[in-house]
C-alpha positions, 0 to 999 in steps of 0.5 A: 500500500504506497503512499497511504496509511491506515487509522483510526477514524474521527467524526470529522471522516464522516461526509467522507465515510458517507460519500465513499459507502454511496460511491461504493455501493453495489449489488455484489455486497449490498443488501441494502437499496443503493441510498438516494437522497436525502443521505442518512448519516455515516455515524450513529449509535450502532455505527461509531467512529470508534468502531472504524478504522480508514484508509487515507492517501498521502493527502489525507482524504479517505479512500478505504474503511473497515467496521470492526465491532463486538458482535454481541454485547454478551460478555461470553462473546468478548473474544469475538470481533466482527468486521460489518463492513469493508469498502476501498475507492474505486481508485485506489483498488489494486494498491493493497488497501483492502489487505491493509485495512484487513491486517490493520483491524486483526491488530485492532481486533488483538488490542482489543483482548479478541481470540477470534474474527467473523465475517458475513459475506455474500455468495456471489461476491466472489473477489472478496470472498478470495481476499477473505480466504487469502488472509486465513478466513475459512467458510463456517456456515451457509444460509442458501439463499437468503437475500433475494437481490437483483433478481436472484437468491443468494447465499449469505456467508458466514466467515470466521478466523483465529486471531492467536495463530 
């Protein structure tokens, strides 16, 4: 990743945040209507600041982020961090960032005192389902199609990894 660096991100990254999510979306990860205006915000009570970590080109506007959060507020699960998110700019893709971003939380998530990371990810998204998979993620469950999108079923994904090894 040149020329780049990863941190945490701040609420002043949101119209950032907000416009990188709108200009990433697609039906290959979305579950979600592709958003129309007027935007709701990036950052909410479910979605903090804190629980994100950005990508940012040498000039310091944003170009990747990745959500990392608790997946439960059970106390049993505190071992337990779940990426709910990952999105590169389009013009930034082929640089490593997404690897980067992946690298960077599994650092966050260790910090943390987790054990162990989970995903969820569409069946038919097969590029990130390889970059997931290149970076020791293994396929622990299937829904078979559970979302109905863009005139198709598709599966949803369950991932998950060690942190300790």
């Amino acid at each position: 990743m040149s020329e780049s660096h990863i941190c945490p991100a701040l609420r002043t990254d949101e119209a950032d945040l907000g416009e990188l999510e709108r200009d990433t979306w697609s039906p290959l990860h979305a579950v979600q209507p592709r958003p129309k205006p007027p935007y709701d915000s990036f950052f909410d009570s479910n979605h903090r600041p804190e629980d994100l970590l950005v990508a940012e080109d040498a000039d310091g506007t944003v170009i990747g982020y990745i959500r990392l959060i608790a997946p439960t507020p059970l106390a049993c699960n505190r071992h337990v961090r779940q990426i709910q998110g990952l999105a590169v700019a389009e013009r930034a893709r082929g640089r490593g960032i997404g690897r980067a971003l992946l690298r960077a939380a599994f650092a966050e998530a260790r910090r943390q005192g987790a054990l162990r990371m989970t995903l969820r990810v569409l069946g038919h998204n097969k590029p990130a389902r390889a970059l997931y998979e290149s970076e020791g993620f293994a396929v622990e469950g299937v829904l078979p199609g559970e979302f109905y999108l863009d005139g198709q079923y598709v599966d949803d994904v369950m991932m998950g990894r060690s942190l300790t090894a």
